[in-house]
C-alpha positions in Angstrom: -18.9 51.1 -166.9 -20.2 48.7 -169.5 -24.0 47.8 -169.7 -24.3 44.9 -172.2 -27.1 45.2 -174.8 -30.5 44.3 -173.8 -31.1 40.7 -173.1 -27.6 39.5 -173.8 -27.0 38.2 -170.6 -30.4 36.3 -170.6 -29.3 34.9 -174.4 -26.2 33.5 -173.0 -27.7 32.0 -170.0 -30.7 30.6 -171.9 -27.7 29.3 -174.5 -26.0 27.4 -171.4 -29.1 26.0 -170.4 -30.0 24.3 -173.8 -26.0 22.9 -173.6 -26.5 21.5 -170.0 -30.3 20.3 -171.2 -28.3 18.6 -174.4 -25.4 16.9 -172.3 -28.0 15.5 -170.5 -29.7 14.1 -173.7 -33.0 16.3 -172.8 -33.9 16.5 -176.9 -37.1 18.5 -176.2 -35.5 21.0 -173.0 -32.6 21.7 -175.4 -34.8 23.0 -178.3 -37.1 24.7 -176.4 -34.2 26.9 -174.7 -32.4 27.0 -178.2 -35.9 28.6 -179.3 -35.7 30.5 -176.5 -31.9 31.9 -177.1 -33.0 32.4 -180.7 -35.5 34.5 -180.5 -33.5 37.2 -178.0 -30.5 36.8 -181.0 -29.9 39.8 -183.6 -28.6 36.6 -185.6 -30.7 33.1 -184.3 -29.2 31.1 -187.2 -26.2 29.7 -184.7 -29.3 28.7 -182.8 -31.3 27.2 -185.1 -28.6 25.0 -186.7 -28.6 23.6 -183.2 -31.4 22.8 -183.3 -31.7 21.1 -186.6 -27.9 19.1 -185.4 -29.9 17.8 -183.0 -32.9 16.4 -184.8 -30.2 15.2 -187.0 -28.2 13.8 -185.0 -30.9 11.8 -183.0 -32.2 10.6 -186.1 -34.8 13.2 -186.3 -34.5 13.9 -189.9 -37.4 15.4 -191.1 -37.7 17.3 -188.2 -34.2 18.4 -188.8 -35.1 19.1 -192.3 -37.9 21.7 -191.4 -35.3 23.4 -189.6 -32.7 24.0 -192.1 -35.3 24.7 -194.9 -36.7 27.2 -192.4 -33.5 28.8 -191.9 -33.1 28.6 -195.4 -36.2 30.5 -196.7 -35.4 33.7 -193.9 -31.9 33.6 -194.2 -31.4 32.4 -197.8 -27.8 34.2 -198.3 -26.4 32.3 -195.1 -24.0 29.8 -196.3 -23.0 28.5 -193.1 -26.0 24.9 -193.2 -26.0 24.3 -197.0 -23.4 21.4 -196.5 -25.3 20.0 -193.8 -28.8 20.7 -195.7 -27.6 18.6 -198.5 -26.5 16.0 -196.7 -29.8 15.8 -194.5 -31.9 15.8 -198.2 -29.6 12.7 -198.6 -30.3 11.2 -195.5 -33.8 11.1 -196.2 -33.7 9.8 -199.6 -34.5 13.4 -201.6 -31.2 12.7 -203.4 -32.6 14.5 -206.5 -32.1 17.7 -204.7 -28.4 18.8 -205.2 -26.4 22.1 -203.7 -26.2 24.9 -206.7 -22.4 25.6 -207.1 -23.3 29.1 -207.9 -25.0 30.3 -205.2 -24.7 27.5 -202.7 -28.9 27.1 -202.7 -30.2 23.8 -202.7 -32.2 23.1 -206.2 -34.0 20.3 -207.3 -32.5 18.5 -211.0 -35.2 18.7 -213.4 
């Protein structure tokens, strides 16, 4: 029989949660259990950039900002949020900052 790693299950439901919490337009449920899911994920990025789509897409955007560029100082080699980084830097008027083309980090022109 299959046991399923420690706190998988609980991920997954916490995960559901935040998506029921988020259909129902509960901004602040949704990134608590996001939180939540992240923190009991060997990889919480997928969680995280949840949580910073939803700051963004509620108009949240320097809240959404903090997000990325706190997913972006742990996980600095994860490409996945670099589009959506650069286009939230827009959003809020940085539009000095510009996406490297060599390694996909956000840098400022100088």
């Amino acid at each position: 029989m299959l046991h399923p790693a420690p706190g998988l299950l609980e991920r997954h439901a916490i995960a559901e949660l935040a998506r029921l919490y988020e259909s129902q337009n509960k901004l602040d449920e949704a990134v608590a259990a996001y939180r939540q899911a992240a923190a009991l994920a060997k990889d919480p990025v997928e969680y995280r950039l949840r949580i910073a789509e939803l700051y963004s897409r509620r108009q949240k955007l320097d809240l959404a900002l903090a997000e990325y560029e706190a997913i972006q100082a742990k996980y600095p080699d994860d490409r996945r949020f670099y589009g959506t980084l650069a286009q939230t830097y827009e959003q809020v008027g940085k539009d000095r900052v510009r996406v490297s083309g060599a390694r996909g980090r956000p840098a400022t022109d100088t």
